[in-house]
N, C-alpha and C positions, 0 to 999 in steps of 0.2 A: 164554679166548675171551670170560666173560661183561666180562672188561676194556675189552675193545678193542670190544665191544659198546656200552659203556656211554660210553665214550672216544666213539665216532663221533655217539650221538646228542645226547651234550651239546654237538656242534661243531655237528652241524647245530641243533639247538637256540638258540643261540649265532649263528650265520649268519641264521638266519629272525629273529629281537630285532635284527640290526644294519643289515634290510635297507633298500637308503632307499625314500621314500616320497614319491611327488608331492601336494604340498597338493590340496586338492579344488578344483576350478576354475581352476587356473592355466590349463591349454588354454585356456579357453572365455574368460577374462577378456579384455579387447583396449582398448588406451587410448582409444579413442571410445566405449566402451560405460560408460564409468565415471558416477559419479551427475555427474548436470549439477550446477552451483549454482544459486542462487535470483536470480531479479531483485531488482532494488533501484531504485526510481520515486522521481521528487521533485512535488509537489505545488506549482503555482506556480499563487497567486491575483491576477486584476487588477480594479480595482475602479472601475468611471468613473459617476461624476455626469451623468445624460444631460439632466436637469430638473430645476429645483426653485421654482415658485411660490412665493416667500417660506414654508416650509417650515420653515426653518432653516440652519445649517453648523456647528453642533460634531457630528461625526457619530461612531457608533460602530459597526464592524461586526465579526461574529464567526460563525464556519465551527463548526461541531460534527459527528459522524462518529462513531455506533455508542456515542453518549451522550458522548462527551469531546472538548473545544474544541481544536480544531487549528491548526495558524499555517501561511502561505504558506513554502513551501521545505520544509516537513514530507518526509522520506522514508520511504517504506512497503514490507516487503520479501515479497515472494512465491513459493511454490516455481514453480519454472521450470517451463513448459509450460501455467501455469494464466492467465487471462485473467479477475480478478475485475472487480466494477463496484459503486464504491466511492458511496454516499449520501451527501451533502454536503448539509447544513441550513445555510441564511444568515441570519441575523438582522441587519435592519438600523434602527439607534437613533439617532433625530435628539435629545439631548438637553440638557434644559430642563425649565423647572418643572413642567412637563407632556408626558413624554416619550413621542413617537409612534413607534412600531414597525411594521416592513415584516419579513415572513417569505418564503421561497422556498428551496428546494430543486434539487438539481441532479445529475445521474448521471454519475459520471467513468469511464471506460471505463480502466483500467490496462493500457495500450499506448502506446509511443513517441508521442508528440506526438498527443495525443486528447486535442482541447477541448470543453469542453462550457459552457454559456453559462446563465443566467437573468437574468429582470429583474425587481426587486424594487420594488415601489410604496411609501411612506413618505405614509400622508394626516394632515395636521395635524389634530390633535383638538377644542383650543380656541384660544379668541380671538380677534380680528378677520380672522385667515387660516384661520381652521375652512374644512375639505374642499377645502382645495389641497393639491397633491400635489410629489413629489419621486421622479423615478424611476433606478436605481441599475443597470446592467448587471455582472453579477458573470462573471467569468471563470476557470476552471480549466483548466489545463493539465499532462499526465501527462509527466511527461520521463525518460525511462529511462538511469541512471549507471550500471550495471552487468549486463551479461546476466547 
């Protein structure tokens, strides 16, 4: 008797090790609930000459952002659902033996097509065109390639 005692609990034993088992969460999982992806924005700058009172024309301009220099068509990738607002520094460089500098800044909102605009003045320093000006209108624009 203590046989077939022994015999039935190693089967149920045996039965309860083999039993299946639902991963945790499979119910509750559901293909729209899965993680979204992240956006992916393209940064597109335009740059127009509005003025220039004998000022110059070799010009130099350059975008910087969270301390390192950026280029137009630049893409920036962010977790999905967030809506950051990215600081844009313009430096703008008329230069010559004496190179005269224009600064401006500008807020770009990271949403599908949100521009944002500054204008940057450039005053000549020296020489016979001392304290004329050249004014630069600087344009960014956020274009979103990927939800």
């Amino acid at each position: 008797m203590r046989k077939w005692v022994c015999i039935v609990c190693g089967v149920l034993l045996l039965l309860t090790g083999c039993a299946k088992q639902t991963p945790p969460n499979v119910e509750t999982m559901r293909p729209e609930e899965s993680k979204p992806t992240d956006a992916v924005y393209t940064l597109n700058f335009t740059e127009t000459l509005l003025h220039n009172d004998s000022v110059g024309n070799d010009w130099e301009i350059t975008y910087t952002c969270d301390g390192r220099t950026i280029v137009s068509g630049e893409q920036w990738t962010v977790p999905h659902g967030t809506i950051p607002t990215l600081t844009i520094d313009v430096t703008v460089i008329e230069k010559d033996k004496y190179s005269d500098i224009g600064y401006g800044s500008l807020s770009v909102v990271l949403r599908d097509e949100c521009t944002s605009s500054v204008t940057v003045t450039v005053t000549e320093s020296s020489g016979c065109y001392r304290n004329r000006t050249a004014r630069w209108e600087i344009s960014c624009k956020a274009e979103m390639k990927a939800p």
